[in-house]
C-alpha positions as CSV (number, residue, x, y, z in Angstrom):
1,X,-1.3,-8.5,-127.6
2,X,-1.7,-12.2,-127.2
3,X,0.2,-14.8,-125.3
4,X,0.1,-17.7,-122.9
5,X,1.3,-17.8,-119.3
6,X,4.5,-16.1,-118.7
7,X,5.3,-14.6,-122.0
8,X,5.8,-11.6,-120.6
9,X,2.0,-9.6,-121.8
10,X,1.9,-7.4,-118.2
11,X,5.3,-6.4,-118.8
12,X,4.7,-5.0,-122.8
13,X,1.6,-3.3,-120.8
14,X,3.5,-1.4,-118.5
15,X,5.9,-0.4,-120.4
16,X,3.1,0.9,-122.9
17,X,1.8,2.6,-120.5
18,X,5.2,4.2,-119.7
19,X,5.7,5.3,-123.3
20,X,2.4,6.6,-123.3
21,X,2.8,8.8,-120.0
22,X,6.1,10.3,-121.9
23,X,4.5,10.8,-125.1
24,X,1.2,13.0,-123.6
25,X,2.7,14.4,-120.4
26,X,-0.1,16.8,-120.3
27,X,-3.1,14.0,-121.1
28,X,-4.7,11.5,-118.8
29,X,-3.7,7.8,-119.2
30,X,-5.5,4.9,-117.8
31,X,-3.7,1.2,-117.2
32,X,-6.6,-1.1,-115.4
33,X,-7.4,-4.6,-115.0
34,X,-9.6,-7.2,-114.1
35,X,-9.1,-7.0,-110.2
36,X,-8.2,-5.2,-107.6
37,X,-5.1,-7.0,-106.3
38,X,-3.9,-7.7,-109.6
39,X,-4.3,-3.5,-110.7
40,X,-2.0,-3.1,-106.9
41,X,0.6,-5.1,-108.8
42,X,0.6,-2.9,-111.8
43,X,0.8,0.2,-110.0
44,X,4.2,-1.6,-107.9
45,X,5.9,-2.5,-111.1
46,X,5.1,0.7,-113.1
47,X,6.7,2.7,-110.5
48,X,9.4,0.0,-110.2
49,X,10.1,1.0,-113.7
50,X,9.7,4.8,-114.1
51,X,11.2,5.5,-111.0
52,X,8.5,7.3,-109.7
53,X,4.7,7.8,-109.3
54,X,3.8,8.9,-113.1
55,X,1.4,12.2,-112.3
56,X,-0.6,11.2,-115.6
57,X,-1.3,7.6,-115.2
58,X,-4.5,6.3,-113.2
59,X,-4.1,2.8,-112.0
60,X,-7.1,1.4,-110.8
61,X,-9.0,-2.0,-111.7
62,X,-12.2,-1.1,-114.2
63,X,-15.0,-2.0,-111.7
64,X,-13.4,0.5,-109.2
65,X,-12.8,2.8,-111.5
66,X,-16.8,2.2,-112.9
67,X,-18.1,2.4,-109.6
68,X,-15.5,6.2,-108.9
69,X,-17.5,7.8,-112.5
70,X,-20.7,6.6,-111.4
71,X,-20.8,8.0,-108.2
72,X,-19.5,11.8,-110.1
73,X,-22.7,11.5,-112.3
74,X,-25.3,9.3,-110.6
75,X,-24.3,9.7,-107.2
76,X,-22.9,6.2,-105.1
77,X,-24.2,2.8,-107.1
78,X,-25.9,0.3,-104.7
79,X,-24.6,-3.0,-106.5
80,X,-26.8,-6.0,-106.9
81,X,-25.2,-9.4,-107.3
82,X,-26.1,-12.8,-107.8
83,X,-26.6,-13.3,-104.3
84,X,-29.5,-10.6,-104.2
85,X,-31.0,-10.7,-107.5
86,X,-31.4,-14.6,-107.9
87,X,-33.9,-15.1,-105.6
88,X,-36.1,-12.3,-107.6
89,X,-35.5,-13.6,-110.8
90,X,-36.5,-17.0,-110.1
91,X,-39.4,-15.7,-108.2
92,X,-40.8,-13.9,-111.2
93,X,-39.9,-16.3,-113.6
94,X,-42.3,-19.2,-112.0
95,X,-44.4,-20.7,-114.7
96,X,-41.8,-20.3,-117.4
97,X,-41.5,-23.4,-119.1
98,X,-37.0,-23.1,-118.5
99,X,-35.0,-24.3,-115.6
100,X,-34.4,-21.4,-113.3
101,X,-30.3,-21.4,-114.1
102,X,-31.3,-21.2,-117.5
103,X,-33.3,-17.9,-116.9
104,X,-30.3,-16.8,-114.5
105,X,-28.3,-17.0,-117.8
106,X,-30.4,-15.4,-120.5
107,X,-31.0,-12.1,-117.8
108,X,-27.4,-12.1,-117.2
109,X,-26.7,-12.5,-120.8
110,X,-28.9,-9.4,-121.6
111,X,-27.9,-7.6,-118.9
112,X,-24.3,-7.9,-119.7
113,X,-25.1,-6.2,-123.5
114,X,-27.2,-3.6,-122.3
115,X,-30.3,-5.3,-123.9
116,X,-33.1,-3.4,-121.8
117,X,-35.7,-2.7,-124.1
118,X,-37.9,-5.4,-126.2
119,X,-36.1,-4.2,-129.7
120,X,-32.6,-5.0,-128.7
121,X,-33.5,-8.3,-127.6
122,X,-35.8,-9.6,-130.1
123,X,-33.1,-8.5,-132.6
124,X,-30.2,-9.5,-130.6
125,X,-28.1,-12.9,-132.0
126,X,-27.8,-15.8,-130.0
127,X,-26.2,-17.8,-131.4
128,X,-23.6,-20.0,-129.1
129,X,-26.4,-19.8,-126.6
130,X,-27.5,-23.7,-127.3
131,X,-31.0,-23.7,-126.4
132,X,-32.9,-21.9,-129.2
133,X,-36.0,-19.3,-128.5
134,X,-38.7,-18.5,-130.8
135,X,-40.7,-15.3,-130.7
136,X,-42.6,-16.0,-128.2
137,X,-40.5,-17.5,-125.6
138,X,-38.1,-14.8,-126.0
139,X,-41.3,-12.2,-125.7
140,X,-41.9,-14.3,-122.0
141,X,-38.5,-14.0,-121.0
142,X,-38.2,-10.5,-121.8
143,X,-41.4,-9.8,-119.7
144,X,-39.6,-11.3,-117.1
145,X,-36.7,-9.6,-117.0
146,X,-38.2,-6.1,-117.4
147,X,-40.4,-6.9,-113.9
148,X,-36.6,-7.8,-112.6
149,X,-34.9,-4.3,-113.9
150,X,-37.9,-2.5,-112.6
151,X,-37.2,-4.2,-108.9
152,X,-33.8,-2.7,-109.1
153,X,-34.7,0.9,-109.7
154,X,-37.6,0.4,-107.2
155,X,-34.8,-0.7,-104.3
156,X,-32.3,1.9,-105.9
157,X,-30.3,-1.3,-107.5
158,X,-28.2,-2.2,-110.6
159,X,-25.7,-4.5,-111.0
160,X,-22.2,-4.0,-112.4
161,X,-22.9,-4.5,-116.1
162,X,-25.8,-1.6,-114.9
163,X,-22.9,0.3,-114.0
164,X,-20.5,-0.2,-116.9
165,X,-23.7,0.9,-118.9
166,X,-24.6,4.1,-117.5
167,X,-21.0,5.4,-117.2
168,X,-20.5,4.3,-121.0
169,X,-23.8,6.5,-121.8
170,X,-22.4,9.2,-119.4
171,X,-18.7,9.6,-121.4
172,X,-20.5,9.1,-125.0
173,X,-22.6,12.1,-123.8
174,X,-19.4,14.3,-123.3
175,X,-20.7,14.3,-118.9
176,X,-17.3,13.0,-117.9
177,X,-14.0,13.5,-119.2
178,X,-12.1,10.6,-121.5
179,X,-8.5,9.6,-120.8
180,X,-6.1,10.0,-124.1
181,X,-5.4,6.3,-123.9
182,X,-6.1,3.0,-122.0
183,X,-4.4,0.5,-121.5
184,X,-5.7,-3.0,-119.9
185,X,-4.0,-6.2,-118.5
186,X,-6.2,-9.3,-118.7
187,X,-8.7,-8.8,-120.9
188,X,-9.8,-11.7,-121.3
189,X,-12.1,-11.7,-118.4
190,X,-13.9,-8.7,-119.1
191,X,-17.8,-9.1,-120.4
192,X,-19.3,-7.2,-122.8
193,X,-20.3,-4.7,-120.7
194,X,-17.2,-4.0,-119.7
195,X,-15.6,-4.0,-123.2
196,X,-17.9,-1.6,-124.1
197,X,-16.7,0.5,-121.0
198,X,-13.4,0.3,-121.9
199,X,-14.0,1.6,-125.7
200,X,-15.9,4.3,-124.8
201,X,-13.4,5.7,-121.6
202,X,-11.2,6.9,-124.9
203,X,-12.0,8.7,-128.1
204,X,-11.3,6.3,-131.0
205,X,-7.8,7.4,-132.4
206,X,-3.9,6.8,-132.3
207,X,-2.5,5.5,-129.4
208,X,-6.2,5.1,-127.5
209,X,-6.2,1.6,-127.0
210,X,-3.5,-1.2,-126.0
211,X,-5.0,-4.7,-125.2
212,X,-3.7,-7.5,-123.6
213,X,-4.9,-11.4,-123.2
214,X,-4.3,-14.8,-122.9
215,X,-7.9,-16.7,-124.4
216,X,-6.5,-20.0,-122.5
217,X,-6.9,-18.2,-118.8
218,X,-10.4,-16.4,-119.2
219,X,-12.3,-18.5,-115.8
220,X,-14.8,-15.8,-115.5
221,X,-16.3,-14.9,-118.3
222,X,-17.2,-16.8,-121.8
223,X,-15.7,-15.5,-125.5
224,X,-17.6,-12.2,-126.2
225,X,-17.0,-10.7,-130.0
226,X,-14.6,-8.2,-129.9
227,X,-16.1,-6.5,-133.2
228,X,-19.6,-7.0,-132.3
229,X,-18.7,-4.4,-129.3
230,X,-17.1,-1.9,-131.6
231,X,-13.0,-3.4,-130.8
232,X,-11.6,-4.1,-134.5
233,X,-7.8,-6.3,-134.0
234,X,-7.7,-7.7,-137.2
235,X,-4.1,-6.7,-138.7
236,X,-3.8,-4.7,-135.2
237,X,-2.4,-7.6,-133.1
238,X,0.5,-9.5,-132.1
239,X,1.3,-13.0,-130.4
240,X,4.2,-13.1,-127.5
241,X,5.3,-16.9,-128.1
242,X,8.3,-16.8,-125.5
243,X,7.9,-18.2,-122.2
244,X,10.7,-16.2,-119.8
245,X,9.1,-17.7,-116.4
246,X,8.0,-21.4,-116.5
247,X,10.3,-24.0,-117.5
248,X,9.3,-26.1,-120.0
249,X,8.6,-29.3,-118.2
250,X,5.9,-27.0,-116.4
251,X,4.6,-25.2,-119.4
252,X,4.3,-28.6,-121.3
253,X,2.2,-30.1,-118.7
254,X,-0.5,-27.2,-118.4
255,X,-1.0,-26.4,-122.1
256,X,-1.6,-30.4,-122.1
257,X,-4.8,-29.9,-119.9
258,X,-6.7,-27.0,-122.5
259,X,-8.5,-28.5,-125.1
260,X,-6.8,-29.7,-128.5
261,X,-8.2,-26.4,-130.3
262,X,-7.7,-23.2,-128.0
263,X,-9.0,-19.5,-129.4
264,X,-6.0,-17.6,-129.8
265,X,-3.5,-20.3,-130.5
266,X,-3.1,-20.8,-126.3
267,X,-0.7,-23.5,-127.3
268,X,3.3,-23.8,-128.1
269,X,5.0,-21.5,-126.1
270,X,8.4,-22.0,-126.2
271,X,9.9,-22.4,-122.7
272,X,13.7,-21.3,-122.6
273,X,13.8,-23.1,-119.4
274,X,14.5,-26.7,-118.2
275,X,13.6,-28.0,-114.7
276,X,12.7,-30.9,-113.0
277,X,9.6,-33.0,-113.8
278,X,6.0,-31.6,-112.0
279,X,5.0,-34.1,-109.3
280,X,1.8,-35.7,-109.5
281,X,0.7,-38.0,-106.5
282,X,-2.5,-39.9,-106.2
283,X,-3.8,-40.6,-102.3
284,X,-6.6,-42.8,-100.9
285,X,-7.8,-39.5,-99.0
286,X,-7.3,-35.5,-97.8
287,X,-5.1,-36.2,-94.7
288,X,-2.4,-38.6,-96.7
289,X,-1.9,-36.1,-99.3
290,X,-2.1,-32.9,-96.5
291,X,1.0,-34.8,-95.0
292,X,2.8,-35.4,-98.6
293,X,2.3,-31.7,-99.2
294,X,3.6,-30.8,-95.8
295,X,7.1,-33.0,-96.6
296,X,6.9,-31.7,-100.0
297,X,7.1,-28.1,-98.2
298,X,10.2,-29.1,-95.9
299,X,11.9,-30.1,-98.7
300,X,11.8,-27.1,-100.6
301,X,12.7,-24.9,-97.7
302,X,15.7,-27.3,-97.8
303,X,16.8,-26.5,-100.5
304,X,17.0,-22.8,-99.8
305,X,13.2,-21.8,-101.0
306,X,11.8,-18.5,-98.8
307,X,8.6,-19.2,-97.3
308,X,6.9,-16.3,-99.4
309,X,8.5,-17.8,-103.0
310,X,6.1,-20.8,-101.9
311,X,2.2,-20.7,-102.5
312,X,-0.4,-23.7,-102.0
313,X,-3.8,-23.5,-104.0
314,X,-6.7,-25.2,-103.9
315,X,-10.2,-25.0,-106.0
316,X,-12.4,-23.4,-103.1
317,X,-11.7,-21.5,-100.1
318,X,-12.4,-24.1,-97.6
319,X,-10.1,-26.5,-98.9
320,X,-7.7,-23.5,-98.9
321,X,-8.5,-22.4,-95.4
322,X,-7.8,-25.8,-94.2
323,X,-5.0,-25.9,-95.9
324,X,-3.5,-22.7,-94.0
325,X,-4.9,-23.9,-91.0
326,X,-2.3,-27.0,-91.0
327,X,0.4,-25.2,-92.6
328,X,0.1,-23.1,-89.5
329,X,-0.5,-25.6,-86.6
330,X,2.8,-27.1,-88.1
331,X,4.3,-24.1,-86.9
332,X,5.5,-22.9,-91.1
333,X,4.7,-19.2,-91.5
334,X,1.7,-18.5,-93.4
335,X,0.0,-15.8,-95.2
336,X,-3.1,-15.2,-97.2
337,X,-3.1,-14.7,-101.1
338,X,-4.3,-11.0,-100.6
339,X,-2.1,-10.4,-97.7
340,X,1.3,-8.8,-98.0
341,X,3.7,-11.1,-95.2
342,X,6.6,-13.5,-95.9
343,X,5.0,-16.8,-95.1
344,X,4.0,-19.4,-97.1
345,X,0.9,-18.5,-99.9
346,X,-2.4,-20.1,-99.7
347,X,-5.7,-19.0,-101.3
348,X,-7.3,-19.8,-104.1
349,X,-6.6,-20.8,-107.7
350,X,-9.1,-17.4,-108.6
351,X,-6.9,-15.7,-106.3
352,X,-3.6,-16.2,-107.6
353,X,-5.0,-15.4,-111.4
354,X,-1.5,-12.9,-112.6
355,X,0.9,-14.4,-110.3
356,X,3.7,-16.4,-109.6
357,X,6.2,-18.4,-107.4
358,X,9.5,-20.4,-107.9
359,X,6.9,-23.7,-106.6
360,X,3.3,-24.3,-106.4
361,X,1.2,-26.7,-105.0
362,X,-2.2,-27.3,-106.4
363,X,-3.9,-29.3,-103.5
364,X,-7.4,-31.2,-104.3
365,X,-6.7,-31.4,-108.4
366,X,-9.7,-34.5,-107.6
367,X,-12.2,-35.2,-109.7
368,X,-15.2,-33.3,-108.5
369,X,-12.8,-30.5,-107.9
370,X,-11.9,-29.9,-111.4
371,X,-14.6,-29.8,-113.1
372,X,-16.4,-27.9,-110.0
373,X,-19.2,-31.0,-109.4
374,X,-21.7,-27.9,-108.6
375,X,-21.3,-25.9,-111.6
376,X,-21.7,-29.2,-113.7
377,X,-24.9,-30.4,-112.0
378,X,-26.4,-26.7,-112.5
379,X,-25.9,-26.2,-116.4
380,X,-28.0,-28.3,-118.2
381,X,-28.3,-26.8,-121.0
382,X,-25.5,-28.7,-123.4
383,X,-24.0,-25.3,-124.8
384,X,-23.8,-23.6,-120.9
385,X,-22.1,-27.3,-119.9
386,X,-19.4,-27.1,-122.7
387,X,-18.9,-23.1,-121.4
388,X,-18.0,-24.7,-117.9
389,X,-15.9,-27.2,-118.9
390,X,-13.9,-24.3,-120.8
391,X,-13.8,-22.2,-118.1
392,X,-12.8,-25.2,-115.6
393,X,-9.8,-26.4,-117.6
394,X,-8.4,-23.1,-118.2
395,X,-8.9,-22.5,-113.8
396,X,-6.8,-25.7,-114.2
397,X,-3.9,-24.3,-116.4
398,X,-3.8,-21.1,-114.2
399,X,-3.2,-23.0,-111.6
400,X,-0.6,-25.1,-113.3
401,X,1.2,-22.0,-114.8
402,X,2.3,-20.0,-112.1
403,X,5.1,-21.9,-110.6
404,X,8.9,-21.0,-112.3
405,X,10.7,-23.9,-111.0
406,X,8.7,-26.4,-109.0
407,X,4.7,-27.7,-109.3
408,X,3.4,-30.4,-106.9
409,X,0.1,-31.5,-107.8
410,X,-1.8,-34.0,-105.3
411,X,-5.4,-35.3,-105.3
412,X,-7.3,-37.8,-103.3
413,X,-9.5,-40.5,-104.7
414,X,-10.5,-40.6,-108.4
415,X,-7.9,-37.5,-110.4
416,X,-9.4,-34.8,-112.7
417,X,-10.4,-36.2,-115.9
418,X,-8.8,-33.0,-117.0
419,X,-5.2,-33.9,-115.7
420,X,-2.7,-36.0,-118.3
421,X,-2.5,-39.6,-117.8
């Protein structure tokens, strides 16, 4: 099941996973997700609607969940990431004739498919990958990243694709039990190895998997081939075009910052909603637009907003942190995006990915900002630099989806090239 923001895609999954529960009382049935604090939010509103605790239904999100299997087969996984296994990659990749974020790319490209020996990744298709290989480069590279894989096991490592992999091998061996059905929220995020996870945690058959996405909001990963992992929709889907939460004024503005052609048909929701017009303010720097955003606050309070129907975001976390720091020395309760309080919100954009608020402020939508000026500067390869600039506008129209009624947008110097003129 497709849709854009606010057509209602986590409902249809709970309520699947209702059905589900009541047609195999005696089965196991999984509903995960992307992240923890979004798979908290699934298990509130599935007992919101049943009533009660269903006895069958694990709620978890899939990492978790990965990471619970592992440990029954393996014992407890020691988790690499980028942080830890950069610094050996680049290492052992000195003399290559690629940039080192290139190299970063390719190992986390064949880590993510499971590509660990020399005949899956000679034969392995790359296309969409921009920067072509012959045989022999690809015969370096793989060198490479066998001396990295061996590190891991040496220091009792993998990484979460590592995981995803071994506990897919484990249930397709019959050494831990399948559920009867899955169903998963936000799919869009998930990589390959985590696809593959998900196809093998049921046995292929009625009722064993229920999908849900939205190709405009996928900020983490890039599009992965749903057949090429074994997951055949064709005939199988369908497209949720009403949008019950934001009003149209809203909705009209974010779909206006994806690009003109969006996988899945991201565009033309129809709103049933009409509002009032989404501010956006330009200011000569951070302070001017911290104390329009402040006013903008004190207004809305005014007009009979809670505190906790009110969430500022920003692109990083210091930018949000200093954000909350204000809010707070203005003496306006305040509360974290993964907190559970009745202040004001502030985290984020990443952190706020499945919710919403009656208003939302997206402080810092500067140029810089949106794109991310880091992530830019590091992908020089053309085809990685497009993937960015995907992922970037669609961090954008996550932010700008998840008020219902209100959406301030400020920036400070030059704006996004991404906003609408």
């Amino acid at each position: 099941v497709t849709g854009g923001a606010g057509t209602g895609k986590t409902v249809v999954a709970i309520h699947r996973t209702r059905t589900l529960a009541q047609r195999y009382p005696e089965a196991r049935i999984l509903l995960t997700t992307f992240n923890k604090g979004l798979a908290q939010r699934l298990k509130i509103a599935l007992k919101g609607l049943a009533g009660e605790e269903l006895p069958n239904v694990w709620v978890d999100h899939l990492h978790n969940l990965a990471l619970r299997l592992h440990e029954e087969v393996f014992g407890p996984a020691k988790v690499w990431t980028e942080k830890e296994y950069r610094p050996v990659l680049e290492e052992l990749s000195q003399g290559l004739a690629f940039r080192p974020d290139f190299v970063l790319s390719e190992w986390e490209m064949a880590d993510a498919w499971g590509l660990y020996t020399w005949e899956d990744y000679r034969g392995f298709s790359r296309e969409g990958r921009g920067t072509p290989l012959s045989a022999r480069e690809r015969q370096a590279l793989f060198e490479v990243f066998q001396k990295v894989w061996e590190t891991l096991r040496t220091q009792g490592a993998t990484t979460f694709s590592g995981v995803c992999h071994r506990v897919r091998a484990a249930l397709e061996e019959g050494r831990l039990p399948r559920f009867r059905a899955v169903v998963a929220d936000e799919t869009q995020d998930f990589g390959p190895a985590e696809l593959m996870l998900l196809r093998a945690l049921a046995a292929e058959g009625e009722d064993d998997l229920f999908l849900t996405l939205d190709p405009a909001q996928r900020i983490y990963r890039g599009p992965t081939s749903w057949r090429a992992l074994g997951l055949e929709v064709q005939g199988r889907s369908r497209r949720l075009r009403v949008n019950y939460r934001t009003t149209r004024e809203i909705g009209e503005l974010a779909e206006r910052t994806l690009p003109s052609q969006v996988e899945g048909e991201a565009r033309g929701s129809l709103a049933l909603l009409r509002g009032s017009r989404p501010e956006i303010r330009g200011f000569p720097r951070e302070e001017a637009a911290l104390e329009e955003l402040l006013r903008w606050i004190r207004w809305l309070l005014g007009q009979g907003l809670e505190s906790r129907q009110i969430a500022v975001l920003a692109r990083v976390h210091k930018l949000a942190e200093r954000v909350g720091e204000r809010l707070q020395k203005e003496g306006l309760s305040t509360q974290k995006l993964d907190e559970d309080g009745a202040g004001v919100w502030y985290g984020t954009v990443h952190g706020a990915k499945g919710l919403e608020f009656r208003a939302v402020a997206l402080f810092g939508a500067s140029d810089g900002l949106f794109p991310l000026r880091s992530l830019l500067n590091n992908a020089t390869d053309l085809q990685e630099r497009a993937l960015v600039e995907e992922k970037e506008r669609s961090l954008l129209y996550v932010a700008l989806s998840r008020p219902r009624e209100y959406l301030w947008v400020g920036y400070w110097g030059e704006a996004s090239p991404y906003l609408p003129s």
